[in-house]
TIVEX-74458 format. One record per residue (C-alpha): x, y, z; residue in one letter. Coordinates in pm, whole numbers. Each point is the difference from the previous one (the first is absolute). Layout:
! residues N
((X Y Z) 'A')
...
This chain:
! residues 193
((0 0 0) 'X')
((159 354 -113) 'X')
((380 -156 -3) 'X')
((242 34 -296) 'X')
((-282 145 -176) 'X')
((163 174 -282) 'X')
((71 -81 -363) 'X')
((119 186 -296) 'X')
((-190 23 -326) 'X')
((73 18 -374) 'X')
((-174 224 -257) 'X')
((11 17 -343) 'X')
((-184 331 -10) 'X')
((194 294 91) 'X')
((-188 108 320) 'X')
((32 388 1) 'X')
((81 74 346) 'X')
((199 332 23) 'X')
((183 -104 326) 'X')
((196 -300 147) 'X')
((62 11 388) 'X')
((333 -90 123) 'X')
((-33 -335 212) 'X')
((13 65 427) 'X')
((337 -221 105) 'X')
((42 126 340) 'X')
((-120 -223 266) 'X')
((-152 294 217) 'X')
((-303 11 -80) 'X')
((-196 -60 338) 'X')
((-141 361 154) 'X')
((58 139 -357) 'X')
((-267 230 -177) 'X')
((-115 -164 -307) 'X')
((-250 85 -273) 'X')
((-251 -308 -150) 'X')
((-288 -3 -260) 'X')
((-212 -212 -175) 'X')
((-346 -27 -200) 'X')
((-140 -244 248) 'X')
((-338 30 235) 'X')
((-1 350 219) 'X')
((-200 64 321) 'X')
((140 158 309) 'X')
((198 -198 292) 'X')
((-378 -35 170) 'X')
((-204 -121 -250) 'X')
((276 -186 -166) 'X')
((70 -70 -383) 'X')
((-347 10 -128) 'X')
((-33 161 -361) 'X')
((159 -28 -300) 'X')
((-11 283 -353) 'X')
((325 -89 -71) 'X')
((175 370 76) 'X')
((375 -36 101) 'X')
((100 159 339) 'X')
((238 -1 189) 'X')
((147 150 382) 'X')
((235 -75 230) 'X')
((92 -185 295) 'X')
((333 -91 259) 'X')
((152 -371 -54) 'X')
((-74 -187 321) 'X')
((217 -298 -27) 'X')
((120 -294 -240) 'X')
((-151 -355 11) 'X')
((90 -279 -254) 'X')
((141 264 -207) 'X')
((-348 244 -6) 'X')
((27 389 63) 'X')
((-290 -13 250) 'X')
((-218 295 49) 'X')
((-264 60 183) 'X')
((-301 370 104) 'X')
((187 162 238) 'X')
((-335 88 193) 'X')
((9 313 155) 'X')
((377 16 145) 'X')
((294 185 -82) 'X')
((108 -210 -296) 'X')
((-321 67 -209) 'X')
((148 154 -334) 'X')
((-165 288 -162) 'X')
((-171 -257 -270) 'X')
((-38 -303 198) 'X')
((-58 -257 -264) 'X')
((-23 -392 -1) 'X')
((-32 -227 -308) 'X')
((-279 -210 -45) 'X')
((-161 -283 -188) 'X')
((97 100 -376) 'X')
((325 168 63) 'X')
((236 -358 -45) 'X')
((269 85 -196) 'X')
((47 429 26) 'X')
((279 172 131) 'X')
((109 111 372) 'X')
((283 255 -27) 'X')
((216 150 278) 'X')
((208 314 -136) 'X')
((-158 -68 -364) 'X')
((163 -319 3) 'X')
((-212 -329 -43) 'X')
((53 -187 316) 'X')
((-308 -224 5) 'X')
((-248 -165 -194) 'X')
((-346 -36 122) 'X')
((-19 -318 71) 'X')
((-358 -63 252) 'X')
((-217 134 258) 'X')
((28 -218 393) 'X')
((-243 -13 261) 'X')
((-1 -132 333) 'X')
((-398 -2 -39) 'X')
((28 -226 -288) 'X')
((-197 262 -221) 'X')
((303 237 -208) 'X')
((-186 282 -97) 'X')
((207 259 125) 'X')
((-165 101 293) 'X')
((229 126 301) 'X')
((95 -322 146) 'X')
((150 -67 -323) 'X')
((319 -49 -161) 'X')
((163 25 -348) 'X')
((274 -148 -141) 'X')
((217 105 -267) 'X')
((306 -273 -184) 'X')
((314 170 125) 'X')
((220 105 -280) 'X')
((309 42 195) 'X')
((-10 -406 38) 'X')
((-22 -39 -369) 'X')
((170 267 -150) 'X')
((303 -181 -178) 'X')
((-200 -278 -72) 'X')
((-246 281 -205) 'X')
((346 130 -168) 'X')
((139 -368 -68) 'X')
((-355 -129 -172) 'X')
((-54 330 -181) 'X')
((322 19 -198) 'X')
((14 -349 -55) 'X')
((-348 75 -136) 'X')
((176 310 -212) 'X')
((253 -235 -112) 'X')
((-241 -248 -141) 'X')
((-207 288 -149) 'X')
((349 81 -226) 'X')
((60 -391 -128) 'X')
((-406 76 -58) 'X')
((91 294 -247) 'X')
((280 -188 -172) 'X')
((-219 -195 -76) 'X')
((-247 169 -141) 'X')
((213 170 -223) 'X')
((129 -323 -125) 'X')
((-342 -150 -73) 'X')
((-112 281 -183) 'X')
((314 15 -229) 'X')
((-61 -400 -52) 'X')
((-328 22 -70) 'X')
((82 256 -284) 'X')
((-269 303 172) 'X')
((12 230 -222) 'X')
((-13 304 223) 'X')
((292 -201 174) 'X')
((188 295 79) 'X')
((-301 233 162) 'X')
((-190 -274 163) 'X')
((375 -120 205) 'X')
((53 389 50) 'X')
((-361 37 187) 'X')
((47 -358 159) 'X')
((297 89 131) 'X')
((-52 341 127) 'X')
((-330 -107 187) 'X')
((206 -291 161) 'X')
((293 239 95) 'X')
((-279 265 190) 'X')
((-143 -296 185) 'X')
((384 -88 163) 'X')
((39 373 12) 'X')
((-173 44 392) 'X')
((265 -291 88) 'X')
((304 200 -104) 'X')
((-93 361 125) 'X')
((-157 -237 376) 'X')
((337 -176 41) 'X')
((260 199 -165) 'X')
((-79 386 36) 'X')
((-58 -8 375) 'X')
């Protein structure tokens, strides 16, 4: 339940995003502001998660501690840790972004309650796939991923010159340009910082 839960994706459509967070390697995270948000159910820490119009939001919250590798937060109620946007992820958020200094340091992995009902409510807690854990791992699979993408290229540009295309030359240009933006994120992530 919520461990390890992280994997890394492949798409053949160039996604569009304008911005790729740095990864959070530093093993402080506990008492840490952080930042989460999601498209999943809303409500309020009362009435719990209890609607859904799929609108993205988002707040923020202080890193309580670190089980089984899970950022856990939890509603700080009404003491002096409450942040400014006190914000908790909910049924629907799996797989969104926690960031501490506009870093990703979590993934949102599930919702725990001791009252065997997680929807959010105060007595709640969330839990978030620590980055910091599985950082090199992240960098290790992703450029062996960028790697195979390149033999993927050469390859394409060999089949199309075997297979007598035509409009070999433009059609192994676009191929390979698309294919090179798609690696591009793993350069500038890895290298630039």
């Amino acid at each position: 339940f919520g461990h390890n839960d992280i994997a890394i994706g492949y798409c053949e459509n160039i996604i569009g995003l304008n911005y790729y967070p740095e990864l959070y390697e530093e093993t402080d995270e506990i008492n840490k502001l952080c930042s989460m948000s999601g498209y999943g159910l809303t409500g309020t820490f009362i009435t719990g998660a209890v609607k859904s119009d799929q609108h993205r939001r988002a707040g923020s919250n202080i890193i309580d501690g670190i089980q089984n590798d899970l950022l856990i937060c939890s509603p700080s109620g009404q003491d002096n840790n409450r942040t400014s946007l006190e914000f908790m992820i909910a049924s629907g958020d799996s797989g969104g972004g926690l960031f501490i200094d506009n870093k990703l340091a979590g993934i949102n992995s599930c919702v725990m309650a001791s009252d065997k009902k997680p929807d959010s409510t105060y007595t709640d807690e969330c839990g978030h796939t620590r980055i910091s854990k599985f950082s090199k791992w992240i960098k290790d699979r992703t450029i062996k991923i960028m790697e195979e993408l390149m033999f993927k290229i050469g390859d394409l540009v060999y089949t199309d010159a075997l297979n007598g295309n035509k409009n070999f030359g433009y059609v192994s240009e676009v191929k390979y340009l698309n294919a090179l933006r798609k690696i591009y994120y793993v350069v500038h992530l890895f290298y630039d910082n």
